[in-house]
FIPASE-868176 format. One line per field, with one value per residue (C-alpha): residue number from 1; residue in three letters; x, z, y. Coordinates in pm, whole numbers, plus 50000, padded with zeros to 5 digits. Layout:
BEGIN
num = (NUM	...)
residuo = (ALA	...)
u = (X	...)
w = (Z	...)
v = (Y	...)
//
This chain:
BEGIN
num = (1	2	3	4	5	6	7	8	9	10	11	12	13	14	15	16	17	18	19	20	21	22	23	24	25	26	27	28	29	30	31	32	33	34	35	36	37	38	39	40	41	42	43	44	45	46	47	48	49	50	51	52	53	54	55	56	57	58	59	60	61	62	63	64	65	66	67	68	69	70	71	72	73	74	75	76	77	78	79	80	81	82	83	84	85	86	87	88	89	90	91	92	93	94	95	96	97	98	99	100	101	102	103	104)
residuo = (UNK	UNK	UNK	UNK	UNK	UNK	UNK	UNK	UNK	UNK	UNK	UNK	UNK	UNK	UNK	UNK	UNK	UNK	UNK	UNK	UNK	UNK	UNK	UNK	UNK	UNK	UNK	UNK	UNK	UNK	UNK	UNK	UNK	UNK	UNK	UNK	UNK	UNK	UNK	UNK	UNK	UNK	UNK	UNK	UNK	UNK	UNK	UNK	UNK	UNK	UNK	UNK	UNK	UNK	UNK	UNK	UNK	UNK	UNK	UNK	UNK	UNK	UNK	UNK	UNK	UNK	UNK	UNK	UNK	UNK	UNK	UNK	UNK	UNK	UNK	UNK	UNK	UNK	UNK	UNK	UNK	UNK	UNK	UNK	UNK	UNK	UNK	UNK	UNK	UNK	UNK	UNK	UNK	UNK	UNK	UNK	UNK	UNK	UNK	UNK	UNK	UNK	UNK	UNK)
u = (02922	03277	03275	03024	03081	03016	02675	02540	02645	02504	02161	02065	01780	01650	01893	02208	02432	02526	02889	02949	02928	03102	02940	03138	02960	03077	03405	03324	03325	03012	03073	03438	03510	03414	03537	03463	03602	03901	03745	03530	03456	03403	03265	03311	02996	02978	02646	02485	02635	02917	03223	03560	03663	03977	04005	04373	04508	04833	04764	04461	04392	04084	04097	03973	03606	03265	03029	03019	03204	03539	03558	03815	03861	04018	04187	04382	04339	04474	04401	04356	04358	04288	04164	04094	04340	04198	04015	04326	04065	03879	04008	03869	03984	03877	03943	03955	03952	03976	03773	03508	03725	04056	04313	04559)
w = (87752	87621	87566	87783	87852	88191	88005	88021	88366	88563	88594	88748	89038	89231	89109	89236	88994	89130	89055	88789	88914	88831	88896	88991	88775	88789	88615	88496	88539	88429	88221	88104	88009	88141	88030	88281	88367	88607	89002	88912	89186	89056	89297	89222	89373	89461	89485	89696	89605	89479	89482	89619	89378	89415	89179	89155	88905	88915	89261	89380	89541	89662	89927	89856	89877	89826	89964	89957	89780	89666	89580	89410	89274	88961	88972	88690	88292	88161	88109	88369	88395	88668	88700	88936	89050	89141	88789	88492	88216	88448	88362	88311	88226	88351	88065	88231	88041	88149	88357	88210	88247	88256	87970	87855)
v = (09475	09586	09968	10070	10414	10594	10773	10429	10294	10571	10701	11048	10936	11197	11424	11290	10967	10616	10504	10265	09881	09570	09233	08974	08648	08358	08337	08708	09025	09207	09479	09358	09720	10048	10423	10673	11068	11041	11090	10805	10546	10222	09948	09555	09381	09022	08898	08649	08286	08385	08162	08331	08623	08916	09199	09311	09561	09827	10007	09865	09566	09357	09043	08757	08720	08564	08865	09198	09532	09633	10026	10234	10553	10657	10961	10985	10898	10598	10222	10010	09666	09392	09017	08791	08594	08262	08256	08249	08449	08641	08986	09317	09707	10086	10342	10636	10972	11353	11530	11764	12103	11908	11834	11612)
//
């Protein structure tokens, strides 16, 4: 799911959006790629029977896990990348773009 854009990760329910999230799959993370508006929080989910899993990129910082949630929020455009540690491969990137109202 390279390229999926924010549009496309959340969904307006009752009126309010859920923040983008990242699966944690195997060896994988699921979407690879995300592009979102900066202020963005982006939780990594690990679901039930995982195998032990970090996500590390510049500034951010899960531990290592097999259960649970990592959260982070991206305040300012750019390109982000992280992996997982444990897994040589298992990498993935946050695009993040401006703000609706904000330039540059």
């Amino acid at each position: 799911m390279a390229g999926v854009t924010s549009d496309e990760q959340q969904t307006a329910v009752e009126g309010t959006v859920t923040a983008p999230v990242v699966v944690l799959e195997r060896r994988a993370f699921r979407p690879e790629a995300l592009t979102v508006p900066a202020g963005t929080t982006i939780t990594w989910s690990w679901p039930e029977g995982s195998i032990d899993h970090n996500v590390v990129g510049d500034g951010f910082s899960s531990p290592i896990q097999r259960a649970g949630t990592f959260a982070h929020r991206f305040a300012d455009p750019g390109s982000y990348a992280y992996q997982c540690t444990l897994h040589p491969g298992m990498d993935g990137s946050v695009t993040v773009t401006p703000a609706a109202g904000q330039s540059g």
